[in-house]
C-alpha positions as CSV (number, residue, x, y, z in Angstrom):
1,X,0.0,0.0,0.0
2,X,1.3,3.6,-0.6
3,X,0.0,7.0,1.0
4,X,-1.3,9.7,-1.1
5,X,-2.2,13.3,-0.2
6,X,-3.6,15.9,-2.8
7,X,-4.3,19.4,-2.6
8,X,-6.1,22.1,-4.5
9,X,-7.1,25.4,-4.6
10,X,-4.7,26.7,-2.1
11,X,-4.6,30.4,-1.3
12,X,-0.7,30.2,-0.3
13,X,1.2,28.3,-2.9
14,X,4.7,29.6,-1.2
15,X,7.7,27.8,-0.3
16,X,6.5,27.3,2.9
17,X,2.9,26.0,1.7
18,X,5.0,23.4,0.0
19,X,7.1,22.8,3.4
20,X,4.0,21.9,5.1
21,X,2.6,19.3,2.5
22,X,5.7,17.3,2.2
23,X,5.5,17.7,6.8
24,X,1.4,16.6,6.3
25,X,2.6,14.0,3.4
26,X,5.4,12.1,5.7
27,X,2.8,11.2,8.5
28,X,1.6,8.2,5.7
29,X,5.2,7.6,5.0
30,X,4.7,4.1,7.0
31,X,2.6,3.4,4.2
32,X,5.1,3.8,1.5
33,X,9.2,3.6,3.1
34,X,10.6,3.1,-0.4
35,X,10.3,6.5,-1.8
36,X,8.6,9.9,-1.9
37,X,7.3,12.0,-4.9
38,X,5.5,15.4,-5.0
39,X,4.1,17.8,-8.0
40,X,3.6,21.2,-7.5
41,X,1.7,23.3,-10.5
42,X,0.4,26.3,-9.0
43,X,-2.0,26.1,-6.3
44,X,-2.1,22.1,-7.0
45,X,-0.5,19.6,-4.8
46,X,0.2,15.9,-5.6
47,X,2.1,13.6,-3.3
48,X,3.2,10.4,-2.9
49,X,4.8,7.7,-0.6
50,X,5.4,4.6,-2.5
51,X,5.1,1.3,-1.2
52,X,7.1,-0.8,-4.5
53,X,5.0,-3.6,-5.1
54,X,5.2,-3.7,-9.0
55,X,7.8,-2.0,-10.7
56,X,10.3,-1.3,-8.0
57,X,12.7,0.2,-10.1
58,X,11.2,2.8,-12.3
59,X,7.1,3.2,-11.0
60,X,7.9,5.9,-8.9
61,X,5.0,8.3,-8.2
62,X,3.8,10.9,-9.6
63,X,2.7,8.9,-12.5
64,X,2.0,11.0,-15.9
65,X,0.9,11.1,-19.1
66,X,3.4,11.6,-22.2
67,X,3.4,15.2,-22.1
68,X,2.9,15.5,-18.3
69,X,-0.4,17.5,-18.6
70,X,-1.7,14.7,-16.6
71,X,-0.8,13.7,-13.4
72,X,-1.9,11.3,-11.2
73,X,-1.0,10.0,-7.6
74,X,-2.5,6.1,-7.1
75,X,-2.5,4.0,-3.6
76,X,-3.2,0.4,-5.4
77,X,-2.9,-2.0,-7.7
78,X,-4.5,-2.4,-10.9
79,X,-5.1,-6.1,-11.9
80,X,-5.8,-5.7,-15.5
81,X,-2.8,-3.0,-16.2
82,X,-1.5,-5.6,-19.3
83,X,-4.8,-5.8,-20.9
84,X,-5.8,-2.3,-20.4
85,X,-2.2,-1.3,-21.8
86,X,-3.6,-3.4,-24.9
87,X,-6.3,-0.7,-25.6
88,X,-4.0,2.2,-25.5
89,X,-1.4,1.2,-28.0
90,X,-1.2,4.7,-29.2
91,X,0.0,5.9,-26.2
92,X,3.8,6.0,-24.9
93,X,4.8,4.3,-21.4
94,X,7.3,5.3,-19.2
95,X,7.1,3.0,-16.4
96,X,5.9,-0.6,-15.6
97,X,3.7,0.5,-12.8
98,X,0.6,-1.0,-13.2
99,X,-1.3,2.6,-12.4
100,X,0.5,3.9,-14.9
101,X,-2.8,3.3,-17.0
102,X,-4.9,5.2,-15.1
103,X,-3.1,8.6,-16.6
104,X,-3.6,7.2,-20.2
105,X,-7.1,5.8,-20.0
106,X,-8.4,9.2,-18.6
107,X,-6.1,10.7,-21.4
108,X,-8.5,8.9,-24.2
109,X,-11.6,8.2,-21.9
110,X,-11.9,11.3,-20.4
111,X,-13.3,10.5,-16.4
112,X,-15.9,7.9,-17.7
113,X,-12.8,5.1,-17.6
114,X,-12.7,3.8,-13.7
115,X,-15.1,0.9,-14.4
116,X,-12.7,-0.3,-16.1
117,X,-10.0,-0.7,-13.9
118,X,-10.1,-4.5,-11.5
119,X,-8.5,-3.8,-8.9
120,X,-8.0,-1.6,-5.2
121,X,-7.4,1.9,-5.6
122,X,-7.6,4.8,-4.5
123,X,-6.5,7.4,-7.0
124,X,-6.5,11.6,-7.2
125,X,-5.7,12.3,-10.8
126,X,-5.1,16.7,-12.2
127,X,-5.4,18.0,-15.9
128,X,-3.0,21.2,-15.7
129,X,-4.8,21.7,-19.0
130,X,-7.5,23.2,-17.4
131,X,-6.8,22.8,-14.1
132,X,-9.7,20.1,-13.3
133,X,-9.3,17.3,-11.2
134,X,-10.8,14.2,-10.1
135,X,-10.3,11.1,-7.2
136,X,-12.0,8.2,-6.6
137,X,-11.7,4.8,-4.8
138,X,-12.6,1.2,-5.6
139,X,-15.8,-0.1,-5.6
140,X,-16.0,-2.0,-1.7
141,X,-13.6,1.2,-0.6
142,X,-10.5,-2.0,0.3
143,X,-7.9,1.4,0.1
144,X,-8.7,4.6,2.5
145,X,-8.9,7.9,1.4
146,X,-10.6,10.7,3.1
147,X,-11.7,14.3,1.7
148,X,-11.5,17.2,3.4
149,X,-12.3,21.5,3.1
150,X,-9.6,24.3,4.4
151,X,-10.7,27.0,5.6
152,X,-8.8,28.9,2.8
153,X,-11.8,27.3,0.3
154,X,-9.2,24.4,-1.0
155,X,-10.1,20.5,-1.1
156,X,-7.7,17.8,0.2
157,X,-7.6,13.8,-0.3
158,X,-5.4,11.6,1.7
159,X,-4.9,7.9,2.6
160,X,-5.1,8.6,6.0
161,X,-7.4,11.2,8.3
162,X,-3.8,12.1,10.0
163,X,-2.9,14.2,7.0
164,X,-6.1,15.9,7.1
165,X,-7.1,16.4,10.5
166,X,-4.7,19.7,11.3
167,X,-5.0,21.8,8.1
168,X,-9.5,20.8,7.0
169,X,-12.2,22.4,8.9
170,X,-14.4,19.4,7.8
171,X,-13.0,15.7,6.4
172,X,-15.0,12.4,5.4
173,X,-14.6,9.0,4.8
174,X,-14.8,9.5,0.7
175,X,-17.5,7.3,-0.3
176,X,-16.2,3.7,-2.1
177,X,-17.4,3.2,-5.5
178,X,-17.4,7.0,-6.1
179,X,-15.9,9.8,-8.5
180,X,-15.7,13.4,-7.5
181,X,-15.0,15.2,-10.3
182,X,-13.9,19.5,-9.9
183,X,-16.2,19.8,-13.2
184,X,-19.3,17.8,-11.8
185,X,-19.1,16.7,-8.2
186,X,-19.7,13.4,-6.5
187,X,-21.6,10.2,-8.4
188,X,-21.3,6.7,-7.9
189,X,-19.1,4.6,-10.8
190,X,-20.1,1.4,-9.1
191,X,-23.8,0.1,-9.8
192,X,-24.0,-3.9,-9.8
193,X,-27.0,-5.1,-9.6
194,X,-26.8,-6.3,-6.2
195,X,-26.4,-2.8,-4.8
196,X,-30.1,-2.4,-5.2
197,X,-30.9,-5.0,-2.7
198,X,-33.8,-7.0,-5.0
199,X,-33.2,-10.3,-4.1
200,X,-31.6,-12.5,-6.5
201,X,-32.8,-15.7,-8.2
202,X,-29.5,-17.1,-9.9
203,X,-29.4,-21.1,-9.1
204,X,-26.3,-22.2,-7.0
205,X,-23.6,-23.7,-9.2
206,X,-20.8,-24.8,-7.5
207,X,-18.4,-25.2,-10.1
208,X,-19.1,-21.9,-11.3
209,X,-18.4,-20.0,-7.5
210,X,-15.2,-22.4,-7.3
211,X,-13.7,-20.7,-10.5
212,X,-14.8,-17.3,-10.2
213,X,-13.0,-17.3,-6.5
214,X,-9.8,-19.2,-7.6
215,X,-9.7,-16.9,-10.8
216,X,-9.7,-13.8,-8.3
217,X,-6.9,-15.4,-6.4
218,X,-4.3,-16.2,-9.2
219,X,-4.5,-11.9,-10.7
220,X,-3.5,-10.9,-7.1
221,X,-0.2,-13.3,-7.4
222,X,0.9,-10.2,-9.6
223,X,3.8,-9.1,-7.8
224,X,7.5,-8.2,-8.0
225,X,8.3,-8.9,-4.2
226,X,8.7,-11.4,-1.8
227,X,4.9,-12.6,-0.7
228,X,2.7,-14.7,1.1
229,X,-0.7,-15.7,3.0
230,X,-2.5,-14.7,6.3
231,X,-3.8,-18.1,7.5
232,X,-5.7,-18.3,10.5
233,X,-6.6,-21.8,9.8
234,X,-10.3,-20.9,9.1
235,X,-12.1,-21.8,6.0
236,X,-11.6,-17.9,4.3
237,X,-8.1,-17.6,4.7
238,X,-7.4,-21.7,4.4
239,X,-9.5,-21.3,0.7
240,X,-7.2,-18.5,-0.2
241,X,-3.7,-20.4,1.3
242,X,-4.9,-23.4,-0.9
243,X,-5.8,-21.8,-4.0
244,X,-2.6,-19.8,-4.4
245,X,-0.7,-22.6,-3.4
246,X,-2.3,-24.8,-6.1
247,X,-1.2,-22.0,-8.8
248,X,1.1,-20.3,-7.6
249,X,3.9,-22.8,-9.7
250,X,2.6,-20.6,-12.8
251,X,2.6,-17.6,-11.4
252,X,5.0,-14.3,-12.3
253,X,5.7,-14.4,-8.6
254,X,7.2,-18.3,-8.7
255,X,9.7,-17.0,-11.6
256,X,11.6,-14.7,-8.6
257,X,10.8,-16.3,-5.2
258,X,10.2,-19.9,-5.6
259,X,6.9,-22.2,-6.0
260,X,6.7,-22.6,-2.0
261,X,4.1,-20.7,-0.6
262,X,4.8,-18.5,2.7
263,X,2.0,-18.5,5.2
264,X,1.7,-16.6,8.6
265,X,-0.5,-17.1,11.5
266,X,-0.6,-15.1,14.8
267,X,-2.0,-16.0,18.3
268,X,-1.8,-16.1,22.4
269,X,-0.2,-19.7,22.7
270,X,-2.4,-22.2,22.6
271,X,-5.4,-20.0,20.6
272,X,-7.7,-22.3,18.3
273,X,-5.9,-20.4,15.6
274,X,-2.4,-21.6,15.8
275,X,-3.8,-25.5,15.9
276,X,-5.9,-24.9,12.9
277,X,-3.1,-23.0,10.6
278,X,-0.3,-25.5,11.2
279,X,-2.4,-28.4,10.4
280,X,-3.6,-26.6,7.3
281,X,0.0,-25.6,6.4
282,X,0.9,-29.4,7.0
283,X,-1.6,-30.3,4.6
284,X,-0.5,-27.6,1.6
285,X,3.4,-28.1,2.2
286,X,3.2,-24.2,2.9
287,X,6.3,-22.8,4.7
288,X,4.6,-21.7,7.9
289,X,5.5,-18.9,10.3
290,X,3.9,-19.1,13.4
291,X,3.9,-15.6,15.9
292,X,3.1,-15.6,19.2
293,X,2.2,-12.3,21.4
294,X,0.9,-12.2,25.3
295,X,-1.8,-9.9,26.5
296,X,0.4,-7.4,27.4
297,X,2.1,-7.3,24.0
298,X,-1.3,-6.3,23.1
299,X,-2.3,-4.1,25.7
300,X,0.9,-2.1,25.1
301,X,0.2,-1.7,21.6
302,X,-3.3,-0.5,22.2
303,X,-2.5,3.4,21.6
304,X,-0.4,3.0,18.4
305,X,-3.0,0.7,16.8
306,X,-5.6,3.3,17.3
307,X,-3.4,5.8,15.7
308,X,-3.0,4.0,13.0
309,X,-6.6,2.3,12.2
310,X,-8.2,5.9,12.7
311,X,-10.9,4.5,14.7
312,X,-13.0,4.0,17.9
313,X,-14.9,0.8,17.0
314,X,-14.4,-1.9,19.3
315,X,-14.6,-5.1,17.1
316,X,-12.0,-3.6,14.8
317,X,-9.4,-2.6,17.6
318,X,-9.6,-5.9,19.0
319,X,-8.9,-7.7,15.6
320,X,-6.9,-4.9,14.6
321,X,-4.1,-5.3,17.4
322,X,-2.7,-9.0,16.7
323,X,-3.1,-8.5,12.8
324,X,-0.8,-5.1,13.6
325,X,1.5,-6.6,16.0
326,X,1.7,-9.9,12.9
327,X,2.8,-7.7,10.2
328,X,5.4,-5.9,11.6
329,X,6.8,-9.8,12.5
330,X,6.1,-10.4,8.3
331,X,8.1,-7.0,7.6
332,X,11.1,-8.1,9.0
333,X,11.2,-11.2,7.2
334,X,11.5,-9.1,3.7
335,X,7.8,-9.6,2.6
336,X,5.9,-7.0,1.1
337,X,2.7,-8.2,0.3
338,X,0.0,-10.8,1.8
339,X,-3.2,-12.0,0.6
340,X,-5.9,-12.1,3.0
341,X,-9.4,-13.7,3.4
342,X,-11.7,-10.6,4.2
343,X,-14.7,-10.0,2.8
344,X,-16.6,-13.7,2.9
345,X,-18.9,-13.5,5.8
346,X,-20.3,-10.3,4.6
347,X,-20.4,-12.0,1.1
348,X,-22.1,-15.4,2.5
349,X,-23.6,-14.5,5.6
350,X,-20.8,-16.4,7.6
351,X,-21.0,-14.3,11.2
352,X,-22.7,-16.9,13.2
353,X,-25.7,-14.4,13.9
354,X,-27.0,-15.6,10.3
355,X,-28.5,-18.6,11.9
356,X,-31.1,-16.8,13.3
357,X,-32.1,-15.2,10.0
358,X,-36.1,-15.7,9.9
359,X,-36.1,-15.5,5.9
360,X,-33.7,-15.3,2.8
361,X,-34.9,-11.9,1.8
362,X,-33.5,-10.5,5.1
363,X,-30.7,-13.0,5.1
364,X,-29.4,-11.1,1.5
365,X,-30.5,-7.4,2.6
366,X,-28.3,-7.8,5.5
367,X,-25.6,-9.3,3.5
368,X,-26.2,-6.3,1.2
369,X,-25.6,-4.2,4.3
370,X,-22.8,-5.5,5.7
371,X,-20.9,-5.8,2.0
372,X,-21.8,-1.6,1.9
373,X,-20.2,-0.9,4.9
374,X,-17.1,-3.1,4.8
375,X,-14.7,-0.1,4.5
376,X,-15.6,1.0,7.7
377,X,-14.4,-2.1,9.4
378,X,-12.6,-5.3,8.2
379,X,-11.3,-3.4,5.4
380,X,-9.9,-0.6,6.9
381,X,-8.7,-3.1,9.6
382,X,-7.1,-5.3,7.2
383,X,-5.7,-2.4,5.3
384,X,-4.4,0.1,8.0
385,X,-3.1,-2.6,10.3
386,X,-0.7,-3.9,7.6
387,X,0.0,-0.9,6.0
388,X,1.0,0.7,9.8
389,X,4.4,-1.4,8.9
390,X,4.5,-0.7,5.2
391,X,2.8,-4.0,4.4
392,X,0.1,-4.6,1.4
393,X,-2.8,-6.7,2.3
394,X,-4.5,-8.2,-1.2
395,X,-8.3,-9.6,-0.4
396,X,-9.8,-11.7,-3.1
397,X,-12.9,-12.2,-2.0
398,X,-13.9,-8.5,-2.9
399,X,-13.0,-9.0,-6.5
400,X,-15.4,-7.6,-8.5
401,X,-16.1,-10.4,-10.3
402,X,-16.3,-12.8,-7.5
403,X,-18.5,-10.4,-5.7
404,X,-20.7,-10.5,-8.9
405,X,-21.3,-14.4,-9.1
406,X,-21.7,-14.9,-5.3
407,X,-24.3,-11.7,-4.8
408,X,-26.2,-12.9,-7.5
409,X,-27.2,-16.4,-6.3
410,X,-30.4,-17.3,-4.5
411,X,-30.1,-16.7,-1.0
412,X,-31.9,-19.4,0.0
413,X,-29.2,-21.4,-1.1
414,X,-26.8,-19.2,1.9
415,X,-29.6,-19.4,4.6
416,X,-28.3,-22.0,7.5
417,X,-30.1,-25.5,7.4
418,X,-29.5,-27.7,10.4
419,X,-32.0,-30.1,8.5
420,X,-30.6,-30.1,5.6
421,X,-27.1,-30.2,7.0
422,X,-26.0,-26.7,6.1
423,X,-24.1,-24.9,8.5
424,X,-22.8,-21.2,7.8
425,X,-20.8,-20.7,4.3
426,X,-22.2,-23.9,3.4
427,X,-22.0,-23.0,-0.5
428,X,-18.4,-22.0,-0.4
429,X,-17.6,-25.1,1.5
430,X,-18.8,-27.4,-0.5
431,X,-17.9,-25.6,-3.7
432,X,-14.5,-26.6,-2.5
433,X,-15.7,-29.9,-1.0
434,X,-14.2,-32.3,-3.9
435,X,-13.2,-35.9,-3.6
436,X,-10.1,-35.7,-6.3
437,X,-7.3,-33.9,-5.1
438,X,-9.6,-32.1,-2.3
439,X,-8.7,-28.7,-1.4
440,X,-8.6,-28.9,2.5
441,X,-9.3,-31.7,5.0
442,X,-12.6,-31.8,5.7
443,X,-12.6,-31.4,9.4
444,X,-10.9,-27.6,8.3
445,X,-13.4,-27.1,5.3
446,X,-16.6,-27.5,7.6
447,X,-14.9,-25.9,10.8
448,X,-17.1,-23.4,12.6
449,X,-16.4,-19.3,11.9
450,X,-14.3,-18.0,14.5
451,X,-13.8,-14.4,14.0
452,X,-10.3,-13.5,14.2
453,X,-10.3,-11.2,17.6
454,X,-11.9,-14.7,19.2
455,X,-9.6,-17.2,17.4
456,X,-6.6,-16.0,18.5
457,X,-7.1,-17.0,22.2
458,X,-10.5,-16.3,23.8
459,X,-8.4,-15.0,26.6
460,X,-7.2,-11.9,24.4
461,X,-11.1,-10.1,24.4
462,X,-11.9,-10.7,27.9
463,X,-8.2,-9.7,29.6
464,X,-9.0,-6.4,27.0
465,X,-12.4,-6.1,29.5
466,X,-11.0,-6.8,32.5
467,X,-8.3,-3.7,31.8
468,X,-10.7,-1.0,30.7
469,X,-13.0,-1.9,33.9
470,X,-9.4,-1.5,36.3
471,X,-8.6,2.3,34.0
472,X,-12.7,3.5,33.8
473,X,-14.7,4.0,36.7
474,X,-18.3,3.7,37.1
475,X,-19.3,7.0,37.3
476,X,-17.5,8.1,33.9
477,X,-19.7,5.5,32.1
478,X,-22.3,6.3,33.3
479,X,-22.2,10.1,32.1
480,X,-20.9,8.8,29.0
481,X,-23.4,10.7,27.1
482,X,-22.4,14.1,28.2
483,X,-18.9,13.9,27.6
484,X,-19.2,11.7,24.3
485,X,-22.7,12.5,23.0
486,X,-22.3,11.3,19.7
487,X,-21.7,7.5,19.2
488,X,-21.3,7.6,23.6
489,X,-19.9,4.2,24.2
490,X,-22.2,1.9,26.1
491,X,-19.5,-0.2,27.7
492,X,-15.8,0.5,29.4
493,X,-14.0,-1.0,26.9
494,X,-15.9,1.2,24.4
495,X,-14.6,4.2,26.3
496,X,-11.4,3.5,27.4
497,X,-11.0,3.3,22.8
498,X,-12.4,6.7,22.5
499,X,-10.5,8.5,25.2
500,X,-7.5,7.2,22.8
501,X,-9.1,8.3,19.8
502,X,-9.9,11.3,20.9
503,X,-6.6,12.1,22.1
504,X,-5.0,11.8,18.5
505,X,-8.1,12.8,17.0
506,X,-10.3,15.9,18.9
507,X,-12.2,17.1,16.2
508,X,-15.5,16.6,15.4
509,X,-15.2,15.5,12.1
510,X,-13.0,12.5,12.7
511,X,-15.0,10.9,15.1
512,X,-17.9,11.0,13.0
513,X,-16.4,9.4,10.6
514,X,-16.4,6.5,13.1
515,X,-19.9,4.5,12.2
516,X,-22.0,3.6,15.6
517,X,-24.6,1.5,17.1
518,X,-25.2,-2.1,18.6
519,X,-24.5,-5.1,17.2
520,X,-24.3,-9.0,18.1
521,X,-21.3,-10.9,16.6
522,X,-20.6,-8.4,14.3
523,X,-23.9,-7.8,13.2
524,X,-25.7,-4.2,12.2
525,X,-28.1,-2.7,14.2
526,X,-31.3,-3.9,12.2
527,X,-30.2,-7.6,12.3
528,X,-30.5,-7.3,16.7
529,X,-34.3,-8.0,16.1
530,X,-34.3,-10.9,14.5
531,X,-33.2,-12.4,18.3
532,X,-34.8,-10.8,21.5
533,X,-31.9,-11.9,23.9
534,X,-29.5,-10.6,21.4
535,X,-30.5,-7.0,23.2
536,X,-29.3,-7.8,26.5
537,X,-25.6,-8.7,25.5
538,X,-24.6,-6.1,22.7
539,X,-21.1,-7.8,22.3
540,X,-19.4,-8.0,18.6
541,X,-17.3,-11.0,19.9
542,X,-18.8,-14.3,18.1
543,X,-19.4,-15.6,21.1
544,X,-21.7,-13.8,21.8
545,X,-24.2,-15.3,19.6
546,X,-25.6,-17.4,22.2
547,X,-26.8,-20.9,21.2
548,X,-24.9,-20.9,18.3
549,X,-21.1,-20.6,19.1
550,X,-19.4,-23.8,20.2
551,X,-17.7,-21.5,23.1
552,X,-20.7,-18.7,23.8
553,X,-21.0,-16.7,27.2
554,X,-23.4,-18.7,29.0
555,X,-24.4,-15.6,31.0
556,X,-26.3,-12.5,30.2
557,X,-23.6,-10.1,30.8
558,X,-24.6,-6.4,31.8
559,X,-23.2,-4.7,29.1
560,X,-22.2,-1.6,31.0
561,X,-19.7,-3.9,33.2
562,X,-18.2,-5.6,29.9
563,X,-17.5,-9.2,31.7
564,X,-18.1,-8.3,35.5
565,X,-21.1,-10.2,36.5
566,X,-22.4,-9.1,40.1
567,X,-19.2,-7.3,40.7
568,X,-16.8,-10.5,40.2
569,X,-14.7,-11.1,36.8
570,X,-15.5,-13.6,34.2
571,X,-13.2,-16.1,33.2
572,X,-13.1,-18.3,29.9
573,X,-13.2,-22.4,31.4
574,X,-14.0,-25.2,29.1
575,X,-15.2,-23.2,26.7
576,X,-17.8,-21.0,29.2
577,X,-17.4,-18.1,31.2
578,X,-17.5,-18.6,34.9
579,X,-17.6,-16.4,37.9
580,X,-14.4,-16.4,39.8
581,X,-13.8,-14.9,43.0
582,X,-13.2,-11.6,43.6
583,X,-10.0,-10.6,45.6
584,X,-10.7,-7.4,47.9
């Protein structure tokens, strides 16, 4: 991933104006260590830290057309840069950089070209020729950008609210699947028919959803750099180990770095995690490397995670930590890239919640929901907490394509059947589920979501309570509201996230950029009535879907003492919480 920051329309365009960008444009250098670029014409502002993913050698950014009227800054990669370079034989290349093409397609497409681009990007793009400009991001919004206002009347896009939040009046979260164009404002490029919500009627053909998944997984082996898998040992990132380890021989990466596969797991020894990847990286002949980190490694970390992530939420914190603390371990090994399995239980209903789904046509609405909003959580997670240590996290289940095929398939074919024998995912899984040379052991294939905050040792999210109810006292939740009125946290954990926040963040603008409300196992706010009990234990860990995870809290737990029950802790035994006693 690379950090980008544009500016335009700036009433100072002074030495010192120019100081300050390059000051604002080094905050994201985590983002992109191997070089820095910046283009000044006039009041305009283009900069760039460059993460060197394709092209190390000559795609340094700035990016431009032949006669450098265009210029464009990227944080991305563009799958189809060889068959887009294709269409624009007329024009002259300077580079290998796969976002080279962006310049050149807007050069003879004018700004109706971004549908054409498969990939993740985030891209601002200026025409000195007139002056105009235009950014936008990928269609599920897998790279950040942000937009903000000075007070001096100019507009600013960066990677990162960090570059933003001193100099704007007013930033956002810029809206995935969007354009904003100088000449005619915002409007949606992205516009599958899925996005509508109708609920579709497309039979289930496994075959079919097997390709269009593995297909998505052999473009994002494009890559110049050392590489390799996030495996948790659940069926997403398994699917996504054993695809790329069944291609990868043929690959462009295999040519420089060999046909083994690298895979990478993190966990508290002992987690349910680090059993299930080694026995998956057994089975694939990967070359495994296992991480290990204690509570306090992640306690410590807490602060410089939220700086990073740019948010409040407490589900992404407490997923984002050991993926943060993991790829700064992968960074020191010389890797530069990962592929990563987020995006499947928004796609097929996966969070364990979906068992209590009263129909199919909420079932897919909700899916739709949780699909819209993924850039506010497990891709921003999965993108920020790598690319904190200059890390690029690739996620092929939000392929466009991919995302196609599986939103357009009945959704009673997704809805969990006990009777039938059809747990959660069941369509994925058995897409995969084939007799010669099977993809995964079955036992892996058909194992039970875990959600990544849980599977890396249930011990991690309730040591994470027990600390915020030791630092916040009751009083200061319970006046929450006046000191946080907007999005006021409802548990101690919640606050002790947004006193951080707030420290690196104060203004109103970035916390709203934060989304809000309850949710069960990761679920939205709507999906809490399709379970009355759900109400009474607002938690997003998965197991708190009671009666439905293998390891759920057994007790109601008062939401506003996180996992005090009657005063006393909770511990995690045999799978259940249980009341231990407490020391005075």
């Amino acid at each position: 991933m690379c950090g980008i920051l544009a500016v335009f329309g700036c009433v100072d365009n002074s030495p010192v104006k120019r100081a300050r960008i390059i000051e604002l444009s080094r905050r994201l250098r985590h983002r992109g260590p191997d070089w820095s670029g910046l283009h000044c014409y006039q009041d305009c502002y283009l900069a760039h830290q460059r993460l060197a993913i394709v092209d190390p050698a000559s795609g340094d950014q700035p990016l431009y057309n032949e006669d450098k009227t265009v210029v464009v800054t990227v944080n991305g990669e563009i799958y189809n840069h060889k068959e887009l370079r294709e269409k624009l034989k007329t024009h002259d290349f300077r580079t290998g950089s796969d976002c080279e093409v962006i310049a050149h397609l807007y050069e003879e497409y004018g700004e109706d070209f971004v549908d054409m681009l498969d990939g993740m990007f985030s891209f601002v793009l200026l025409d000195t020729r007139d002056k105009s400009f235009i950014a936008a991001r990928d269609a599920i919004g897998i790279t950040p950008l942000y937009m903000g206002w000075g007070h001096d009347g100019s507009i600013w896009f960066a990677s990162e609210m960090k570059s933003l939040s001193d100099d704007c009046e007013r930033f956002i979260s810029f809206l995935p699947g969007h354009i904003y164009s100088s000449k005619h404002g915002l409007k949606r490029w992205y516009n599958p028919p899925w996005y509508s919500e109708q609920i579709p009627s497309t039979e289930y053909d496994p075959i079919v959803l097997r390709e269009a998944f593995e297909k998505a997984v052999i473009k994002r082996l494009m890559t110049d750099v050392p590489f390799g898998v996030l495996l948790s040992g659940g069926l997403d990132s398994s699917l996504v180990a054993a695809v790329a380890s069944r291609y990868l021989a043929n690959s462009e990466g295999a040519c420089q770095w060999g046909s083994q596969l690298h895979t990478f797991c993190i966990g508290l020894k002992g987690s349910p995690d680090l059993r299930a990847a080694r026995e998956v990286a057994d089975y694939l002949g990967t070359r495994h490397h296992e991480f290990y980190f204690t509570v306090q490694e992640g306690l410590d970390a807490l602060e410089e995670v939220i700086y990073h992530i740019e948010t409040y939420d407490v589900t992404t914190i407490r997923a984002s930590t050991p993926m943060f603390l993991m790829s700064r371990k992968i960074k020191s090994l010389g890797v530069k890239m990962v592929l990563s399995g987020e995006g499947s239980d928004e796609i097929f209903g996966g969070y364990l919640y979906f068992h209590k789904a009263p129909n199919k046509e909420e079932f897919h609405t909700e899916t739709c929901r949780k699909v819209k909003a993924l850039h506010l959580y497990d891709c921003l997670r999965a993108n920020k907490s790598t690319s904190a240590w200059g890390l690029e996290a690739r996620v092929p289940f939000l392929d466009k394509e991919f995302l196609d095929t599986a939103m357009s398939i009945d959704p009673e074919w997704k809805m969990v059947r006990p009777d039938l024998g059809r747990i959660e995912k069941w369509i994925l899984r058995n897409a995969f589920d084939v007799e010669e040379k099977p993809y995964l052991p079955k036992h892996i294939l058909y194992r039970q979501k875990e959600q990544f905050s849980d599977g890396v040792g249930y011990s991690w999210i309730d040591s994470l309570k027990d600390y915020a109810n030791q630092l916040v006292p009751d009083p200061i939740l319970t006046n929450a509201k006046f000191i946080y009125p907007e999005n006021t946290p409802s548990t101690k954990e919640g606050y002790y996230y947004r006193t951080i926040f707030e420290k690196f963040f104060p203004k109103n603008a970035a916390r709203s950029t934060v989304p809000g409300g309850p949710s069960v196992a990761c679920s939205t706010a709507k999906a809490l009535e399709w379970d009355v009990s759900w109400s009474k234990n607002p938690d997003p860990s998965g197991r708190a879907a009671l009666g439905v995870h293998e390891a759920a809290y057994e007790d109601t737990v008062d939401p506003t003492k996180d996992n005090l029950m009657n005063g006393s802790p909770l511990k995690l035994k045999d799978g259940t919480l249980e009341k231990t006693a407490e020391v005075v």
